[in-house]
Backbone as JSON, one array per atom type, in Angstrom:
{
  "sequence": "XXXXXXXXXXXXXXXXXXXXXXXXXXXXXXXXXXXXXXXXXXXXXXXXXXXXXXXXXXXXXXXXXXXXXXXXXXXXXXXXXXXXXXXXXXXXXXXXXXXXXXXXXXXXXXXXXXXXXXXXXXXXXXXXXXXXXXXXXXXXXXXXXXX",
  "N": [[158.38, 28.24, -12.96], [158.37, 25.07, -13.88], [156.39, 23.2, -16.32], [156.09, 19.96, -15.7], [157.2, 20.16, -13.04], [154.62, 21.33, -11.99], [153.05, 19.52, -12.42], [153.77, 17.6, -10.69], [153.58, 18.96, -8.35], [151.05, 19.02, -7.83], [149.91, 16.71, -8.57], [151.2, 15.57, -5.74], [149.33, 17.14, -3.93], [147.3, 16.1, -4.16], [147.48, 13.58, -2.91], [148.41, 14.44, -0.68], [145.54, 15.33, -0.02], [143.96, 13.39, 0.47], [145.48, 11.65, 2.4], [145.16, 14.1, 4.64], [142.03, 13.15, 4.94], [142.27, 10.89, 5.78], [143.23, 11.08, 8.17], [141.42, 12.61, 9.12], [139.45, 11.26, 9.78], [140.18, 9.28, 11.47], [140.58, 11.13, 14.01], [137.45, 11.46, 13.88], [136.92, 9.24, 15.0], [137.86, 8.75, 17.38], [137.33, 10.9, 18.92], [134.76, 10.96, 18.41], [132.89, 12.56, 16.97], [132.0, 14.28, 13.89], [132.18, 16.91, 13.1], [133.28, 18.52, 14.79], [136.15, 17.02, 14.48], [136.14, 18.31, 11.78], [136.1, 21.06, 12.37], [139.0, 21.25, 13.4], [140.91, 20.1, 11.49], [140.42, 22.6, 10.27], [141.04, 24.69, 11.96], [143.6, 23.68, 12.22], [144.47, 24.06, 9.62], [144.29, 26.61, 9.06], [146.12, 28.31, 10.78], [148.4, 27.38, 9.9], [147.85, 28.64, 7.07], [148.3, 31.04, 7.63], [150.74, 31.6, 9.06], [152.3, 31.35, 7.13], [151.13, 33.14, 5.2], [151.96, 35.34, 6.01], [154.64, 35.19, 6.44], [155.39, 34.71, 3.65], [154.0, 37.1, 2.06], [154.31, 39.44, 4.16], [152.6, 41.58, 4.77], [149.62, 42.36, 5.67], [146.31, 42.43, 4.12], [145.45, 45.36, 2.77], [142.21, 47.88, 3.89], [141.55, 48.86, 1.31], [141.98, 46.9, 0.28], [140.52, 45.07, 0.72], [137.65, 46.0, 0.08], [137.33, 45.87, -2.02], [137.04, 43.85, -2.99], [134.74, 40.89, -4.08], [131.15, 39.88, -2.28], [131.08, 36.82, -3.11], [133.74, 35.77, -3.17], [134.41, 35.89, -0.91], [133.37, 33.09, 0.21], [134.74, 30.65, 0.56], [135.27, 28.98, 2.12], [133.03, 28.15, 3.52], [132.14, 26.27, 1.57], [134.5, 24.53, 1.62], [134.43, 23.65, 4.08], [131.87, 22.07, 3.73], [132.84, 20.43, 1.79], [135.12, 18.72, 3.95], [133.3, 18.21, 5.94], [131.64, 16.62, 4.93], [133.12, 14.89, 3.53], [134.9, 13.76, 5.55], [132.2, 12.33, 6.93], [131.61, 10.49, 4.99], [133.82, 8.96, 4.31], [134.42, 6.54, 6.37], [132.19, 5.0, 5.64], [131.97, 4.57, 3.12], [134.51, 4.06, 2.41], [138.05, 5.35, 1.83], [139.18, 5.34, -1.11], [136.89, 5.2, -2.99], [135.78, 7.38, -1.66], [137.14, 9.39, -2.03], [137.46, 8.9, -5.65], [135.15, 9.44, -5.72], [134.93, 12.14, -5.29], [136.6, 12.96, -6.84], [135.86, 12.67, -9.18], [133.37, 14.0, -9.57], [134.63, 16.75, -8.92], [136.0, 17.06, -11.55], [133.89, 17.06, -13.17], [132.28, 19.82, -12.77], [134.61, 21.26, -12.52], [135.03, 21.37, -15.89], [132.67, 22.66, -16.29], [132.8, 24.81, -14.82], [135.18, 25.92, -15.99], [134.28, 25.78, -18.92], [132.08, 27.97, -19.35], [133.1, 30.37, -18.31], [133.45, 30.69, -15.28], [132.9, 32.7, -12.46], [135.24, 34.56, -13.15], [137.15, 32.89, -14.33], [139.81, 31.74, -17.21], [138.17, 30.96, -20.52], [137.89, 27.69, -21.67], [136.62, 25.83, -23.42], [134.75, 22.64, -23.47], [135.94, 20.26, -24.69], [135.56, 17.15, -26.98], [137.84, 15.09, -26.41], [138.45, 16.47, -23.71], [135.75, 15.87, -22.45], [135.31, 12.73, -22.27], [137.43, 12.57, -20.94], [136.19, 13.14, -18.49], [134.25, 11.39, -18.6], [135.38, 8.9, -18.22], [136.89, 9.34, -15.47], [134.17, 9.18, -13.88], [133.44, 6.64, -14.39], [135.54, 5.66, -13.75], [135.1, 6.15, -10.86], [133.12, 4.34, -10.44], [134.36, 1.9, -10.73], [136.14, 1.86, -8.8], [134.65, 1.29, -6.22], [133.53, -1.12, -6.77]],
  "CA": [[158.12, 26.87, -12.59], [158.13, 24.1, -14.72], [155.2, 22.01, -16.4], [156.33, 19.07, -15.04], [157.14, 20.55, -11.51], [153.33, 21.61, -11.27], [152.27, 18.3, -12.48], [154.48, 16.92, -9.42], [153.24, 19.48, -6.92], [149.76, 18.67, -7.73], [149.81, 14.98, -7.7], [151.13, 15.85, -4.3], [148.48, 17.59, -3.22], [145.95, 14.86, -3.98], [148.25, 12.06, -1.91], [148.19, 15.1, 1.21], [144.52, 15.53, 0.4], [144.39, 12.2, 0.98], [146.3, 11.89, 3.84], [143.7, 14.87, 5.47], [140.41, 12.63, 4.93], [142.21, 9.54, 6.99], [143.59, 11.66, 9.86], [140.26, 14.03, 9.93], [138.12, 10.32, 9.57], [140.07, 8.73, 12.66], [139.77, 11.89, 14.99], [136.45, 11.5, 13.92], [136.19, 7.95, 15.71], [138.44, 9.18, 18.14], [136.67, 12.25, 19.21], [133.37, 10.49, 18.26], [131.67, 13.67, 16.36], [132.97, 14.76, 12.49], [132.0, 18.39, 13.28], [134.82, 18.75, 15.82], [137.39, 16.7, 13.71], [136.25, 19.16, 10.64], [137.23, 22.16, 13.1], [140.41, 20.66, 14.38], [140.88, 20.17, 10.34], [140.37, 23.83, 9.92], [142.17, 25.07, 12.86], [144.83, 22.92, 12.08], [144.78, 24.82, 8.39], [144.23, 28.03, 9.32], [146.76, 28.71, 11.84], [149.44, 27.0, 9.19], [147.76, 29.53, 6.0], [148.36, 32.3, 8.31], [151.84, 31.62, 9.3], [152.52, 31.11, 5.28], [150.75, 34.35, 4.0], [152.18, 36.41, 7.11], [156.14, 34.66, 5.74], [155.24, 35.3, 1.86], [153.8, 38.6, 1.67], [154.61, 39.99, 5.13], [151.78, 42.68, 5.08], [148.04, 42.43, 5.67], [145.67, 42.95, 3.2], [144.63, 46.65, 3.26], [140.6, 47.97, 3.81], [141.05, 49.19, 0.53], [141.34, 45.65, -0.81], [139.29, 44.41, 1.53], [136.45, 46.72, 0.32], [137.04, 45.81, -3.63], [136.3, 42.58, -3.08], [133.1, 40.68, -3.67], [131.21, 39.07, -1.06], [131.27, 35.49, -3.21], [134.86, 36.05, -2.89], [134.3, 35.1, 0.84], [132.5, 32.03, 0.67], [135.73, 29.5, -0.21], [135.9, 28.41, 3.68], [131.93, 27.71, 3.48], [132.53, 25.6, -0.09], [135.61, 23.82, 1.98], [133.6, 23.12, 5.07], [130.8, 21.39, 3.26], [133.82, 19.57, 1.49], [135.69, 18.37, 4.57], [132.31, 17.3, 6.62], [131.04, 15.85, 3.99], [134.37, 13.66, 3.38], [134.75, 13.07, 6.75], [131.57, 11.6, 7.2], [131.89, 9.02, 4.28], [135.3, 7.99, 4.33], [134.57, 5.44, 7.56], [131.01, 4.65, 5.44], [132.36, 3.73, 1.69], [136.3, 3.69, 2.12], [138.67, 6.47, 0.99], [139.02, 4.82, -2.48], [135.55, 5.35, -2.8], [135.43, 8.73, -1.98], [138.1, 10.08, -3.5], [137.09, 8.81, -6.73], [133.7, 10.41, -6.33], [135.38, 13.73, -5.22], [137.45, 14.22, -8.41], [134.97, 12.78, -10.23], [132.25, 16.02, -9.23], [135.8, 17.85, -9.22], [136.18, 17.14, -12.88], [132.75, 17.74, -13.99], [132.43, 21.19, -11.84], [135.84, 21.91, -13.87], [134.35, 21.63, -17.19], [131.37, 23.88, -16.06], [133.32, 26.6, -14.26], [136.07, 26.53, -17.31], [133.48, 26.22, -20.12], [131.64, 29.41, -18.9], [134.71, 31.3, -17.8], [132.63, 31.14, -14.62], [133.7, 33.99, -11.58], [136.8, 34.85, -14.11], [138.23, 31.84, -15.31], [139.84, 31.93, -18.35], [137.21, 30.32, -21.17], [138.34, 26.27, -21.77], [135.5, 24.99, -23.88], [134.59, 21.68, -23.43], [136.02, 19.18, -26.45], [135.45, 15.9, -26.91], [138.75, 14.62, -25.4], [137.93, 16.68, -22.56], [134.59, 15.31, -22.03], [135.53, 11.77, -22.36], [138.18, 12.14, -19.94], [135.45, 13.23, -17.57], [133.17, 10.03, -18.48], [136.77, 7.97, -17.67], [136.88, 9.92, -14.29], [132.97, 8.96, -13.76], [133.48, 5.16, -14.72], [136.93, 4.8, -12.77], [134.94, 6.17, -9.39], [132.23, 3.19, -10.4], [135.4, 0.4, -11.16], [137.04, 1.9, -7.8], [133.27, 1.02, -5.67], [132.76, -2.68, -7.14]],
  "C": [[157.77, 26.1, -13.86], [156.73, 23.73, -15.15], [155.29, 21.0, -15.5], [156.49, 18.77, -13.72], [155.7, 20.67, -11.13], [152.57, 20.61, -11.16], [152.5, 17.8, -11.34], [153.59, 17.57, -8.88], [151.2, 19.45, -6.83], [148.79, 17.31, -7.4], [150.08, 14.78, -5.97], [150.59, 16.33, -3.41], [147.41, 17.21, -3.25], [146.35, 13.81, -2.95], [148.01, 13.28, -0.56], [146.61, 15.21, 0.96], [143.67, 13.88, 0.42], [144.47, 11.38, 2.56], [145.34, 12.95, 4.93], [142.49, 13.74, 5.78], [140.95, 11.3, 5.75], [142.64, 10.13, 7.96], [142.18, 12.49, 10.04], [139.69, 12.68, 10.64], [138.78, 9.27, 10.91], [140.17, 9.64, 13.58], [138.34, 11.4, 14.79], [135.95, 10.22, 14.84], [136.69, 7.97, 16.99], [137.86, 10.07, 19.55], [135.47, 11.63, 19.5], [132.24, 11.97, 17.96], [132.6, 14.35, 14.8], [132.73, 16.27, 12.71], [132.65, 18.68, 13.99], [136.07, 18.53, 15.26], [137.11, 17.76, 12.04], [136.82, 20.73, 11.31], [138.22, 22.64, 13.2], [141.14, 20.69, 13.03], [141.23, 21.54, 9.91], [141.09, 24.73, 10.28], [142.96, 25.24, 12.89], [145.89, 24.39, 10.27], [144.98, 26.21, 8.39], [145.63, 29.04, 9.81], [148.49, 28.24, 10.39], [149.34, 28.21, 7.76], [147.98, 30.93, 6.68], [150.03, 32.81, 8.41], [152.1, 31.88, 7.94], [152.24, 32.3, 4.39], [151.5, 35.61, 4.91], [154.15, 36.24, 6.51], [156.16, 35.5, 4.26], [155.34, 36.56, 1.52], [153.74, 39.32, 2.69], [153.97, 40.79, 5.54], [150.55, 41.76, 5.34], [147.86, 42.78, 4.92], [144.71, 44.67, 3.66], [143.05, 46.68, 3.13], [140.64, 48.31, 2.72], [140.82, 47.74, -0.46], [140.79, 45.09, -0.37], [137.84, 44.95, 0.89], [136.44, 46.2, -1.15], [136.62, 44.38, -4.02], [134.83, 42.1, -3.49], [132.79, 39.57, -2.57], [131.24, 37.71, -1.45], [132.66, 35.42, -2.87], [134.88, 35.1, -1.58], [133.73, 33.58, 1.13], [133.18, 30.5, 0.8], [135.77, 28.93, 0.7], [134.1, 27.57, 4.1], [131.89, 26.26, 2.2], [133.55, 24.18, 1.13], [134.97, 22.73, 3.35], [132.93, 21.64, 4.73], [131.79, 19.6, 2.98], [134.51, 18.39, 2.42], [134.6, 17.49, 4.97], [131.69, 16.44, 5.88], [131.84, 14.28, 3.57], [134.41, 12.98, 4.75], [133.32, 11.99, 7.2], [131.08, 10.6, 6.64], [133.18, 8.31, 4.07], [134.95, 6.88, 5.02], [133.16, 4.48, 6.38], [131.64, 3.47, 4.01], [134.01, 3.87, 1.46], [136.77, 5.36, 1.6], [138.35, 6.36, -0.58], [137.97, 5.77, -2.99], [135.27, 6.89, -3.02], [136.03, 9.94, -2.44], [138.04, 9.76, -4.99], [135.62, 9.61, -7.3], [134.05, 12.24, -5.82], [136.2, 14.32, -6.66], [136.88, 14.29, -9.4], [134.09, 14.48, -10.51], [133.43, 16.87, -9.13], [136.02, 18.06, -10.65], [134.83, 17.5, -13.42], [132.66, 19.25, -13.53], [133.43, 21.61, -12.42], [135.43, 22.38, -14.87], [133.22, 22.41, -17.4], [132.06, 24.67, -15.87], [134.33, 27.2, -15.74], [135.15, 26.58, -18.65], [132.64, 27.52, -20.11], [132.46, 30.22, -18.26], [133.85, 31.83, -16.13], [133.56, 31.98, -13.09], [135.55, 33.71, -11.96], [137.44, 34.01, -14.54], [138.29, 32.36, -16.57], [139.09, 30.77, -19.15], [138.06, 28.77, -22.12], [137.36, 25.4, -22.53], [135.47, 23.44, -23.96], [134.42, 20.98, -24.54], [135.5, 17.99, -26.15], [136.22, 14.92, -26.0], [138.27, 14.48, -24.25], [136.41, 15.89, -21.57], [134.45, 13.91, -22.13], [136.54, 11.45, -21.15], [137.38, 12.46, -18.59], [134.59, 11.99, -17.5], [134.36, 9.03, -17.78], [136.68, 7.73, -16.49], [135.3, 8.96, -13.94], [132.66, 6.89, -13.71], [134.37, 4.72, -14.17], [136.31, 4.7, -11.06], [133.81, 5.16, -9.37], [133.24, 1.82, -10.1], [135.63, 0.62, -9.46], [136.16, 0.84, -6.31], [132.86, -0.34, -5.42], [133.97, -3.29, -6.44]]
}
C-alpha cells in the first residue's frame, strides 16, 4: 500500500468517524438516553468487526493466543466506550466542529506521549520541535474552531 493511499484511507476514517458522532448524537435524541445509542453504536460495530475478521482470517484466535496476551490488551472496547459516550454526549452540547477538534486535539497530544515513550510497544518517535508545534496548531485550531 501506498503512502498516499493510507493518507486517503485515513482522512476517510475521520469523515466516517464523523459521520458515527452525528448518527450516534441523533439516536441519542431519538431514543432519548446516550447509553443506549453508545450500545446500538457498538452493536452496530461489533457484529460488522466480526463478520470482517471471520472473512479475513477465517479462523478464531486459538487459547494459546488467547493466554499470551496481556490483560491491558483487553481494555480497547473500555478506552472506546468512554470515547463514544463521551462524544455522544457533547456533540448536541458544543457542535461536532467543536468536538472533533478537541478529540484530535487530546488525540495528538496522547500521540506524542504514547510515541515519545514507545509506550505498550510503539516504536520510539521522539518528540521534535516540528512535531510539537504541530500539536500547539492542533490545540489553537480546536480554540479558532469554538469562537
Amino acid at each position: 500500500m501506498g503512502v498516499g493511499f493510507a493518507y486517503l484511507l485515513a482522512f476517510a476514517a475521520g469523515v466516517s468517524f464523523v459521520f458515527q458522532q452525528a448518527v450516534n448524537s441523533s439516536l441519542r435524541v431519538e431514543i432519548d438516553s446516550p447509553w443506549w445509542a453508545g450500545f446500538v453504536s457498538y452493536l452496530g460495530g461489533t457484529v460488522v468487526m466480526l463478520a470482517v475478521a471471520l472473512a479475513a482470517h477465517g479462523s478464531l484466535p486459538t487459547t494459546g493466543m488467547l493466554g499470551r496476551s496481556h490483560a491491558m490488551s483487553w481494555t480497547g472496547g473500555i478506552f472506546g466506550a468512554i470515547y463514544i459516550g463521551i462524544s455522544i454526549l457533547l456533540v448536541p452540547r458544543l457542535g461536532a466542529a467543536t468536538v472533533i477538534a478537541l478529540l484530535v486535539a487530546g488525540q495528538m497530544i496522547g500521540s506524542l506521549m504514547f510515541d515519545h515513550f514507545g509506550l505498550f510497544g510503539l516504536p520510539v518517535h521522539q518528540v521534535t520541535a516540528p512535531r510539537a508545534i504541530g500539536a500547539v496548531l492542533l490545540l489553537l485550531g480546536a480554540i479558532l474552531v469554538r469562537l
